[in-house]
KELUMMI-740813 format. One record per residue (C-alpha): residue number from 1; residue in three letters; chain; z negated, y negated, x negated. Coordinates in nm, 2 decimals, padded with zeros to 4 digits. Example, Ala and Ser with C-alpha at 12.3 -4.5 7.8 and 13.67 -1.06 7.14 Angstrom:
<nodes>
  nr rest kette     c3     c2     c1
   1  ala     A -00.78  00.45 -01.23
   2  ser     A -00.71  00.11 -01.37
</nodes>
This chain:
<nodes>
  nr rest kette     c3     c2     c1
   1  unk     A -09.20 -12.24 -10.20
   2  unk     A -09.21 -12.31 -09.81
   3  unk     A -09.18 -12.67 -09.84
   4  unk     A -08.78 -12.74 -09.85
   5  unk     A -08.81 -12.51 -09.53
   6  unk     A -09.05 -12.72 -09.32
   7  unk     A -08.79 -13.00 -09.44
   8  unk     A -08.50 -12.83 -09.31
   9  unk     A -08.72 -12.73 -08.97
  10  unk     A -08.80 -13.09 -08.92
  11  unk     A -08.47 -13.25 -09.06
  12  unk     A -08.29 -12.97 -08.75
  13  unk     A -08.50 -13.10 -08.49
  14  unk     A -08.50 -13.46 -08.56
  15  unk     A -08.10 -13.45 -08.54
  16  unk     A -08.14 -13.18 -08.27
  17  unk     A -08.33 -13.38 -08.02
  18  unk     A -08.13 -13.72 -08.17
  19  unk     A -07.86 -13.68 -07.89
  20  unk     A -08.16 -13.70 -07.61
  21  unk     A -08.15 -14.06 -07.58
  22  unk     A -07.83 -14.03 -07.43
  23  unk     A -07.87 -13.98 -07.05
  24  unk     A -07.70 -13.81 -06.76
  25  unk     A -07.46 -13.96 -06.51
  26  unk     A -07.53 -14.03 -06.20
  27  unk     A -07.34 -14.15 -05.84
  28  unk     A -07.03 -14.32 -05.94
  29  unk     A -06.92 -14.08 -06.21
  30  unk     A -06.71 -13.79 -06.21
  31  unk     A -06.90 -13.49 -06.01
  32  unk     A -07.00 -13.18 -06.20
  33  unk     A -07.17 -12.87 -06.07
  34  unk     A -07.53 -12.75 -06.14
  35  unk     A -07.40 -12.40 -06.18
  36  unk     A -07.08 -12.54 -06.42
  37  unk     A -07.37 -12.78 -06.63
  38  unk     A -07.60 -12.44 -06.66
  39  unk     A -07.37 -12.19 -06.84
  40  unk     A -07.32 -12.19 -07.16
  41  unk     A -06.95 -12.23 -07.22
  42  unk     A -06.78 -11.84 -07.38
  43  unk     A -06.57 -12.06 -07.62
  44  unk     A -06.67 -12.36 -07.86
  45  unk     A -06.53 -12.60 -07.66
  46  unk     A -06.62 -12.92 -07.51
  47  unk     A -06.86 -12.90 -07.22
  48  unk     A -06.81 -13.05 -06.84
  49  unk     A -06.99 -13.37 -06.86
  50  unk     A -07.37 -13.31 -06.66
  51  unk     A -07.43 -13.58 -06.35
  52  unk     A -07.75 -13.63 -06.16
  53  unk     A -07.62 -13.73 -05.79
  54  unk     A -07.97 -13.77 -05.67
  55  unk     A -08.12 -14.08 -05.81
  56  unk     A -08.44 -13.97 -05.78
  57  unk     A -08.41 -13.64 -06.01
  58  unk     A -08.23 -13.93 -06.22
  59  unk     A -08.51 -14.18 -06.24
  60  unk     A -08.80 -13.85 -06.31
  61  unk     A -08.56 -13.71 -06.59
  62  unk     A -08.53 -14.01 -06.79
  63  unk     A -08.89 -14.17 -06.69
  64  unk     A -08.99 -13.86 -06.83
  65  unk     A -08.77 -13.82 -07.17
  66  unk     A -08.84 -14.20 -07.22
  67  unk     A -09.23 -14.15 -07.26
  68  unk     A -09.29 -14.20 -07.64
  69  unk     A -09.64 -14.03 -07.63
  70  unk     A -09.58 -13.61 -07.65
  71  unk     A -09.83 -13.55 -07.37
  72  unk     A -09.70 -13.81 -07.14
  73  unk     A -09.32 -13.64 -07.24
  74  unk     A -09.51 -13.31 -07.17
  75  unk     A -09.63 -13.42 -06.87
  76  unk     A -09.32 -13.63 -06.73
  77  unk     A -09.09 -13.31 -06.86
  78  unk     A -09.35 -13.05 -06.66
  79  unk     A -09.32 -13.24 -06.32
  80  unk     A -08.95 -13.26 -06.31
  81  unk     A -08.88 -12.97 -06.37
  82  unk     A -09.12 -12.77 -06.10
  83  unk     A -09.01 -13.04 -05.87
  84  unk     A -08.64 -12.97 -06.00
  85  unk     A -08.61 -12.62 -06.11
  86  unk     A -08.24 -12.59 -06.10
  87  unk     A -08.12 -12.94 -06.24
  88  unk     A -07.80 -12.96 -06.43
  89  unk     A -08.05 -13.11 -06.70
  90  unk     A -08.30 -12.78 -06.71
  91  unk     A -08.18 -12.72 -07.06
  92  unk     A -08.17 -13.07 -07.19
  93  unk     A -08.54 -13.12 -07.01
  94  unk     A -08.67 -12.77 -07.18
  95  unk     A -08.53 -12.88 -07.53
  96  unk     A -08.69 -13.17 -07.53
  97  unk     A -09.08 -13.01 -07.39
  98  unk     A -08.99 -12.79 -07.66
  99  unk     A -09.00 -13.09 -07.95
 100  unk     A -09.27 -13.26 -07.71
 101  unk     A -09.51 -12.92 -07.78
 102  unk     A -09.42 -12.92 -08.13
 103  unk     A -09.52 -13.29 -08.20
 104  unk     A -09.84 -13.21 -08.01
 105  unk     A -09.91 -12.89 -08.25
 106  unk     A -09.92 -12.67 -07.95
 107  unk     A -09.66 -12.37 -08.11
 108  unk     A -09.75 -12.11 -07.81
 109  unk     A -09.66 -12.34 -07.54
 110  unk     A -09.36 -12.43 -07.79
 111  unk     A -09.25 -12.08 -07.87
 112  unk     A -09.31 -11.99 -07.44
 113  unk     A -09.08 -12.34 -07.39
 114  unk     A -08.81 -12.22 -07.64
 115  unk     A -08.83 -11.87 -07.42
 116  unk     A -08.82 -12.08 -07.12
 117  unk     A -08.46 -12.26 -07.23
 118  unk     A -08.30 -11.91 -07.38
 119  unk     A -08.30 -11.79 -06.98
 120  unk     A -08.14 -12.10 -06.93
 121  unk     A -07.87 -12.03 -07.19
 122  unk     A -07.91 -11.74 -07.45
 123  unk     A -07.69 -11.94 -07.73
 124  unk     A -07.89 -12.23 -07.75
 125  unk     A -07.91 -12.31 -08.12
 126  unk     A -08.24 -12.55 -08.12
 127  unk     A -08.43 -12.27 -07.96
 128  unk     A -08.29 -11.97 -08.17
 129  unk     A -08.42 -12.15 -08.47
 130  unk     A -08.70 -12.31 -08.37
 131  unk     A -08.80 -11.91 -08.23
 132  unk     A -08.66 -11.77 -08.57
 133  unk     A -08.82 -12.02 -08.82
 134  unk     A -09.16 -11.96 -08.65
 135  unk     A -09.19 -11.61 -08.62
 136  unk     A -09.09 -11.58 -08.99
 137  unk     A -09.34 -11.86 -09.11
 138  unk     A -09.59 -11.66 -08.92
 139  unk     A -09.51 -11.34 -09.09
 140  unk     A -09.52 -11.51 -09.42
 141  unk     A -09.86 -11.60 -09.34
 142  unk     A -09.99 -11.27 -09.27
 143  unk     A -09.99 -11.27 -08.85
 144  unk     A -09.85 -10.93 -08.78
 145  unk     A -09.66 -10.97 -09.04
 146  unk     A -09.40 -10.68 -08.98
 147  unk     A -09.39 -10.78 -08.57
 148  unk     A -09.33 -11.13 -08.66
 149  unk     A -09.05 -11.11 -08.90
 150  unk     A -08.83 -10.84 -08.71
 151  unk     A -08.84 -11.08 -08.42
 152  unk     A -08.74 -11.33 -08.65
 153  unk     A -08.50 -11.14 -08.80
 154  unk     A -08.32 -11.05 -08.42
 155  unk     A -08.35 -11.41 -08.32
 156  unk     A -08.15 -11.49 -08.62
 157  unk     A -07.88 -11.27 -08.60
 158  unk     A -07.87 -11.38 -08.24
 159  unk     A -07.85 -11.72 -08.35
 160  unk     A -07.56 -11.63 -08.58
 161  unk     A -07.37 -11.53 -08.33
 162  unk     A -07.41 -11.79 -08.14
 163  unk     A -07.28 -12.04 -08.37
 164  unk     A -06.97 -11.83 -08.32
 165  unk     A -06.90 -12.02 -07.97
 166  unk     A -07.12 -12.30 -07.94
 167  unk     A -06.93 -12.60 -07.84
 168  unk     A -07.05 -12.94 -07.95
 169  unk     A -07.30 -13.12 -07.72
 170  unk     A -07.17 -13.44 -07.52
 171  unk     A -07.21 -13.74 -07.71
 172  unk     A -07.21 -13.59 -08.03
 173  unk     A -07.05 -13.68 -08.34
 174  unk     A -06.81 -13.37 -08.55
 175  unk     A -07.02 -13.46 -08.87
 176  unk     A -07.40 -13.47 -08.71
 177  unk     A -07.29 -13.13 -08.53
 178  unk     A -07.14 -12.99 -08.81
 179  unk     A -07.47 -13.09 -09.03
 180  unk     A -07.68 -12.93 -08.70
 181  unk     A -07.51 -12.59 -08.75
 182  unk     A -07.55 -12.61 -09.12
 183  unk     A -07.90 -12.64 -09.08
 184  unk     A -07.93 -12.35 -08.81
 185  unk     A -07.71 -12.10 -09.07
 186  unk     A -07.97 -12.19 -09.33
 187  unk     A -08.24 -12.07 -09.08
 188  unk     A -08.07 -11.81 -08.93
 189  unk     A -07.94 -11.69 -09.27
 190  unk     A -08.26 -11.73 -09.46
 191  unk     A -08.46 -11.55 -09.16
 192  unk     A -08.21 -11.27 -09.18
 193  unk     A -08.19 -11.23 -09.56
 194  unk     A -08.61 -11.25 -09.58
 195  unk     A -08.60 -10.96 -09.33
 196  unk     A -08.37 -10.75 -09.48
 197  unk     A -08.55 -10.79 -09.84
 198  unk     A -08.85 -10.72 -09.70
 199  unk     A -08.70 -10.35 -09.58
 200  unk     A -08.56 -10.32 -09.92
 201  unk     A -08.22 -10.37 -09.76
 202  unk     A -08.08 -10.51 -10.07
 203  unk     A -07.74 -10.51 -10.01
 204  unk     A -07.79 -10.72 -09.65
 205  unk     A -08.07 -10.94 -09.88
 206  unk     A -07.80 -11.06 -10.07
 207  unk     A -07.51 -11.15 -09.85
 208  unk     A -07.77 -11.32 -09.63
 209  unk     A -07.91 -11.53 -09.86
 210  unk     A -07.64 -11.63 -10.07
 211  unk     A -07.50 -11.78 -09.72
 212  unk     A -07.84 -11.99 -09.65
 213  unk     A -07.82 -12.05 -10.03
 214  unk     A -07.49 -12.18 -10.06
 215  unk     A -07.55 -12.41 -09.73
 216  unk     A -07.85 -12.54 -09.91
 217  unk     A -07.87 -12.44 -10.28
 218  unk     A -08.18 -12.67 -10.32
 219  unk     A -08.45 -12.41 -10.11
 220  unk     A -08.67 -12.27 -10.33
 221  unk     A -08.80 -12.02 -10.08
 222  unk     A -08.41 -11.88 -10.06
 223  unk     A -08.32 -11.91 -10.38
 224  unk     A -08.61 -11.73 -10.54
 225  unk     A -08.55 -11.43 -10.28
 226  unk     A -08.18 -11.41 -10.37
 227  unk     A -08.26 -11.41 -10.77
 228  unk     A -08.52 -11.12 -10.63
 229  unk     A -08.29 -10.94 -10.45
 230  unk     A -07.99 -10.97 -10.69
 231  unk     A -08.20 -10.84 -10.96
 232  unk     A -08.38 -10.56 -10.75
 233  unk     A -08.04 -10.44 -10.58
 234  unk     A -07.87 -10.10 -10.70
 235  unk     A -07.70 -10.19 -10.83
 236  unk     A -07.79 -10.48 -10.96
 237  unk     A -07.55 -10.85 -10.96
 238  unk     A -07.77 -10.92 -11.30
 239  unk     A -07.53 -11.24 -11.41
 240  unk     A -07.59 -11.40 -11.05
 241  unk     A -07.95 -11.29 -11.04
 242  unk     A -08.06 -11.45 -11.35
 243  unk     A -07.85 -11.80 -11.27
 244  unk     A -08.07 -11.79 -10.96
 245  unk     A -08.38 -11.70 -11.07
 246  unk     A -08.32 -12.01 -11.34
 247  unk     A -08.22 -12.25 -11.04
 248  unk     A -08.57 -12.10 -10.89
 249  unk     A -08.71 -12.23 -11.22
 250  unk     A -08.62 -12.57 -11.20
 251  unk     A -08.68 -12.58 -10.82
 252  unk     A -09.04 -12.47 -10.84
 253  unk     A -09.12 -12.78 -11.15
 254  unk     A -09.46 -12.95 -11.07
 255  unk     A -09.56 -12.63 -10.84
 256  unk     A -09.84 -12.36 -10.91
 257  unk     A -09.58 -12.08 -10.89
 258  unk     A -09.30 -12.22 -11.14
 259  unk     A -09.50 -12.06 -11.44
 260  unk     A -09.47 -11.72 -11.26
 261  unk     A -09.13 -11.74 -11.20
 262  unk     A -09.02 -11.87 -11.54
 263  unk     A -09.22 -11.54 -11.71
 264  unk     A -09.05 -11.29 -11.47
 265  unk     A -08.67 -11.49 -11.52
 266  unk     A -08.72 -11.48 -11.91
 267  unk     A -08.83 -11.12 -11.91
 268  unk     A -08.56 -11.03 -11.68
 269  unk     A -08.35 -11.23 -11.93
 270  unk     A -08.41 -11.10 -12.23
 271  unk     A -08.43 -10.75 -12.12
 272  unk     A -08.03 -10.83 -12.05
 273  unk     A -07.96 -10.99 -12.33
 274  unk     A -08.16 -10.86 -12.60
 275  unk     A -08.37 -11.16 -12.65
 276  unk     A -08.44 -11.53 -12.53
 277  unk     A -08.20 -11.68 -12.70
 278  unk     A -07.94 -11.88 -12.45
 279  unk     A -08.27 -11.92 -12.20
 280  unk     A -08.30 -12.28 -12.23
 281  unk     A -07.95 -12.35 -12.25
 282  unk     A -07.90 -12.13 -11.88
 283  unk     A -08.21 -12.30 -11.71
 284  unk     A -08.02 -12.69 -11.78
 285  unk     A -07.72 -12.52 -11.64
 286  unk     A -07.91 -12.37 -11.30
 287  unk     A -08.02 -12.71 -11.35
 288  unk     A -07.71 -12.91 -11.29
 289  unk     A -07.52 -12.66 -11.10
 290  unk     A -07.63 -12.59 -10.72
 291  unk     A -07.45 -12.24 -10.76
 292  unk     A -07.29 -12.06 -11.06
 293  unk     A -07.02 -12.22 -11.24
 294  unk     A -06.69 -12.06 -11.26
 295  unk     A -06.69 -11.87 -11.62
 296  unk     A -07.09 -11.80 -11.68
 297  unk     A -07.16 -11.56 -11.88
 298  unk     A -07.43 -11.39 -12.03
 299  unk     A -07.33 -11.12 -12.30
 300  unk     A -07.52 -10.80 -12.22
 301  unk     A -07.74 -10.63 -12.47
 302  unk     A -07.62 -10.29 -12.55
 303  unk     A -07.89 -10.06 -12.73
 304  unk     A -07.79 -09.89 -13.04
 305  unk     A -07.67 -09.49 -12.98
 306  unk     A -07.96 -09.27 -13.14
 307  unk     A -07.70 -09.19 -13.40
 308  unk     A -07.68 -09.55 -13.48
 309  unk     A -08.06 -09.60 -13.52
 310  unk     A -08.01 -09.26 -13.72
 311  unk     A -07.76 -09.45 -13.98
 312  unk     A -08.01 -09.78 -13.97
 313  unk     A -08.32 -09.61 -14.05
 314  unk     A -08.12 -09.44 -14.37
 315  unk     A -07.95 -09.68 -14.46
 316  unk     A -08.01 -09.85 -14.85
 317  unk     A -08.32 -09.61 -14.84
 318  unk     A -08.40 -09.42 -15.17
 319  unk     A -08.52 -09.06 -15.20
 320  unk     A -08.85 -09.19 -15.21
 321  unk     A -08.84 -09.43 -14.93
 322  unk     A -08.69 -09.16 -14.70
 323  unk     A -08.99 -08.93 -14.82
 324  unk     A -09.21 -09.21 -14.66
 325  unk     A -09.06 -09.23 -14.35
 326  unk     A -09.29 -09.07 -14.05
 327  unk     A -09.19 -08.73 -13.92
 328  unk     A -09.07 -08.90 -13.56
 329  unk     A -08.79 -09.10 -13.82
 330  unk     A -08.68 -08.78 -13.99
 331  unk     A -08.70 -08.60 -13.64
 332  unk     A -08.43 -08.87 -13.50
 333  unk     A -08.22 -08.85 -13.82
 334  unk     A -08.19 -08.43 -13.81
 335  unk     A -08.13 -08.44 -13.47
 336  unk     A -07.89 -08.73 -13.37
 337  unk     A -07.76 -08.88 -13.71
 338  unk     A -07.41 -08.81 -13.86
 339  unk     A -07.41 -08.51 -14.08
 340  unk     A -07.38 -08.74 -14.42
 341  unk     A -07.68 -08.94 -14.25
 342  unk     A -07.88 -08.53 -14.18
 343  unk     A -07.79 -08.45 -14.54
 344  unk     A -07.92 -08.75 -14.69
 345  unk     A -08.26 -08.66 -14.50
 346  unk     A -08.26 -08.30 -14.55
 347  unk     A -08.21 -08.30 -14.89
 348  unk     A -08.52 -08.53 -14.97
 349  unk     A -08.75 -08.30 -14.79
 350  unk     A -08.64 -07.99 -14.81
 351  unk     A -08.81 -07.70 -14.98
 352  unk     A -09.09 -08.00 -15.05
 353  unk     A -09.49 -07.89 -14.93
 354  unk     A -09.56 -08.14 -14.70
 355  unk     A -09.91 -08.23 -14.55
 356  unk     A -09.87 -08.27 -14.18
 357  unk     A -10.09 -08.30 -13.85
 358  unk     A -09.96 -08.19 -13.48
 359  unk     A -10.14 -08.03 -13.17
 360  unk     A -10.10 -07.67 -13.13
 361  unk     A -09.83 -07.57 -12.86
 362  unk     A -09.92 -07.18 -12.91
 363  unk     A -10.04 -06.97 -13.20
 364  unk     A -10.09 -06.61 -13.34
 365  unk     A -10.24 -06.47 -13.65
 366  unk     A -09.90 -06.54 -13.88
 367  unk     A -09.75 -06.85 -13.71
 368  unk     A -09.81 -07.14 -13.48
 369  unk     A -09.61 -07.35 -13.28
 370  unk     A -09.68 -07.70 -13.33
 371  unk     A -09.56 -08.06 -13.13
 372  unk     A -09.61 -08.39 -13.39
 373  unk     A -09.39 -08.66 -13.21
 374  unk     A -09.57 -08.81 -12.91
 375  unk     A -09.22 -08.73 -12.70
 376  unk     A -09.30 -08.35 -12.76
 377  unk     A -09.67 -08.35 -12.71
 378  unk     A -09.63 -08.51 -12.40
 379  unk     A -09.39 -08.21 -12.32
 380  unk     A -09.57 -07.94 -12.44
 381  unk     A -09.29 -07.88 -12.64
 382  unk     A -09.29 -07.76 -13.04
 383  unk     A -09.10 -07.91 -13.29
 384  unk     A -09.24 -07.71 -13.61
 385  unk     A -09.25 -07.39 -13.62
 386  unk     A -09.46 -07.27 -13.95
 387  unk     A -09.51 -06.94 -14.05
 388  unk     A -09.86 -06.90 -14.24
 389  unk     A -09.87 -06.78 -14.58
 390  unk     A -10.15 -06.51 -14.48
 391  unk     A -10.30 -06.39 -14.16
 392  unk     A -10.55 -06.61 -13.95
 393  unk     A -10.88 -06.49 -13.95
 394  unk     A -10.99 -06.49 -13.58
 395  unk     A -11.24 -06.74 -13.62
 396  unk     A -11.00 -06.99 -13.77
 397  unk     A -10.75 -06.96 -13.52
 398  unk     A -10.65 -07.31 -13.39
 399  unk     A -10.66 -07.33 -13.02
 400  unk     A -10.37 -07.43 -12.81
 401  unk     A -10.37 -07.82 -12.75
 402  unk     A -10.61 -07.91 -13.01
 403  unk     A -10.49 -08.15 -13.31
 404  unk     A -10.42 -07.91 -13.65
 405  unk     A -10.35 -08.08 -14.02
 406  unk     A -10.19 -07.81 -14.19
 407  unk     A -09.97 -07.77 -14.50
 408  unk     A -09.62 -07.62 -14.52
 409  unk     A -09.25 -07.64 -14.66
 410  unk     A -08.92 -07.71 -14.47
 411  unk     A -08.70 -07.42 -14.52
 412  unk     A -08.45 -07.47 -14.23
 413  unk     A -08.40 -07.67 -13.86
 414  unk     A -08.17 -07.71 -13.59
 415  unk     A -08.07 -08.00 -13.41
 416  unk     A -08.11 -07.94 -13.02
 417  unk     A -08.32 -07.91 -12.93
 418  unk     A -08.49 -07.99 -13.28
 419  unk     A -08.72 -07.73 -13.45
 420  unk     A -08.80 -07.79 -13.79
 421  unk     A -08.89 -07.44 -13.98
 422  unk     A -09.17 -07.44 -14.25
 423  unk     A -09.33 -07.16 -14.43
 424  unk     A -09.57 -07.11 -14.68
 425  unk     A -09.81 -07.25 -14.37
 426  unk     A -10.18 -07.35 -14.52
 427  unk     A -10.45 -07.44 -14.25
 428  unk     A -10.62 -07.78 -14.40
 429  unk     A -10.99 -07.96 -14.38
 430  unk     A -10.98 -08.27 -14.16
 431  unk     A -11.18 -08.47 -14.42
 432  unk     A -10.86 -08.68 -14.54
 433  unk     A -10.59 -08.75 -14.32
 434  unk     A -10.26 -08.57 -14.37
 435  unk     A -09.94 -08.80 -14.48
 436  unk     A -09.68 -08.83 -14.24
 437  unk     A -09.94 -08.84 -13.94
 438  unk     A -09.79 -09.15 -13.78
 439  unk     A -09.75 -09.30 -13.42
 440  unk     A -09.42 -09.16 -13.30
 441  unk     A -09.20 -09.37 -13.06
 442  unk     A -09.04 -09.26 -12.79
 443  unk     A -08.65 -09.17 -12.86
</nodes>
């Protein structure tokens, strides 16, 4: 997922350092002053043009940019500027020792160099996200993980601030600088939006990274954190989540972690819906739409009301099928069905012995209190109460929290909380299992 990143990292600088080639004045052209060339213009406007008036700073500066081999740049870039320290070029020079230490794979004298230029001037773009994109790529990789991407996330929001009043660089065109802060709000934004995640910061997650993504809708590392933090949110932008974490889908094709990603977006997806039907039909729309499409929808799955399962599980059954039905059905029916939908139920079974088996909430010598759906039992929590036909002899009496088949016949119940009444109460043998004795899901 970090490859359309180191794209976007190397696509920045090579436009970045592009304008480099173009050099400063010198005698002849119109003056400008070191302290005028070194501060950052307070408003995104055009610069004062930056002239050399010595010819020999002019001749080390571009000697030095000109070298095409990164440790003759480094060393060129080095010299001038200990024997120029406060050149109206000391912040072109450092950008470019800062691309020279990258090309040689030397990231702390890159990350010191990118330090170096932000005392020069603290909006400089190319340093803000070379600074961000590094700190959070070394986070991501497990360097002090938590150190790493707070910086990152501080260099980035300083970086979008920045692009609040940079003003475009001399001798560069409105479309390639437009394209360089493009690429910068996808860093800064992505940095920013990773950080924010990682604190659980949902709400900051998301507006974050829908910027970066809508800059560049093709990361996979941005879009898969957006689908993440839609879906995780409270509350949560489902519809958006799940275009997203489709678009991550087709992203990720060809890559070790698509599979994973698919499996968690159909889950989520069905677990809105109702099922994976419409799936496929929303990945080939993720799929030719970078963001989502004015009018998508995805109808939400509303579970039935218990009363409504109540009127389904009744419904075309006979008096004998509704005798069949485990005690956990008849329990949802008597206790959240219509009153025709209770009657039908009640009537079946009441005043009939039954042969049932529950674990023992509490007990004494002419009744026992007794839990049979799982939702009870794991409350400790009776829902029959039977009153024995004869006194327990001490050593029968069940003890509390062991599992008791017993016979019995429903005289009466109420409905909340729901306690069926039996009497005529029989202890039974566990030699043969007991009808009704069913797995009882959770209501």
């Amino acid at each position: 997922m970090k490859t359309t990143l180191v794209a976007i990292v190397i696509a920045f600088a090579a436009l970045a350092w592009a304008q480099q080639t173009t050099q400063p004045q010198t005698q002849g052209a119109q003056p400008a002053t070191s302290q005028t060339a070194q501060t950052a213009p307070s408003q995104a406007q055009a610069p004062p043009k930056k002239e050399i008036k010595d010819p020999a700073e002019y001749n080390a500066y571009v000697g030095a940019i000109q070298q095409s081999d990164p440790a003759g740049k480094i060393s060129g870039l080095e010299a001038f500027l200990t024997q120029y320290p406060n050149s109206v070029m000391k912040e072109d020079a450092l950008e470019v020792l800062m691309q020279a230490y990258q090309q040689a794979g030397k990231q702390d004298k890159m990350l010191d160099t990118a330090q170096r230029v932000l005392q020069v001037n603290p909006n400089n773009l190319r340093a803000l996200a070379m600074l961000t994109y590094t700190k959070q790529q070394q986070a991501e990789g497990g360097q002090n993980a938590k150190e790493n991407l707070a910086s990152a996330a501080q260099y980035a929001n300083q970086g979008l601030e920045a692009l609040k009043t940079t003003p475009k660089p001399e001798g560069m065109s409105d479309a390639d600088f437009d394209k360089l802060k493009t690429q910068a709000r996808v860093i800064f934004n992505g940095a920013a939006g990773t950080a924010a995640f990682a604190n659980k910061d949902y709400e900051h997650a998301q507006t974050y990274l829908k910027a970066a993504v809508e800059d560049n809708p093709n990361d996979l590392a941005n879009v898969y954190r957006l689908a993440l933090a839609d879906l995780t949110g409270t509350p949560a932008n489902e519809l958006e989540g799940l275009f997203f974490i489709a678009r991550a889908t087709n992203l990720a094709a060809g890559s070790p972690g698509q599979a994973q990603i698919e499996t968690y977006g159909k889950k989520r997806y069905t677990t809105y819906h109702g099922s994976d039907q419409g799936w496929t039909e929303l990945l080939a729309t993720a799929k030719a739409n970078p963001l989502p499409p004015a009018g998508l929808t995805i109808p939400k799955y509303v579970p039935p009301s218990p009363a409504e399962q109540a009127a389904e599980l009744v419904k075309n059954k006979t008096p004998n099928d509704i005798k069949q039905m485990s005690f956990a059905d008849w329990q949802l029916v008597l206790s959240a069905g219509k009153p025709e939908d209770q009657e039908k139920v009640w009537n079946v079974i009441k005043g009939v012995p039954l042969q049932i088996e529950g674990q023992v909430i509490a007990a004494t010598a002419t009744e026992i209190q007794i839990a049979e759906s799982q939702d009870d039992i794991d409350q400790k929590r009776a829902d029959i109460v039977v009153t024995m036909s004869g006194t327990i002899p001490d050593r029968m009496m069940p003890k509390v929290g062991s599992n008791l088949p017993f016979a019995g016949t429903p005289v009466s119940y109420t409905s909340n909380p729901f306690v069926m009444n039996m009497d005529k109460g029989v202890l039974l043998t566990a030699k043969k299992p007991p009808v009704h004795k069913r797995p009882s899901p959770s209501q």
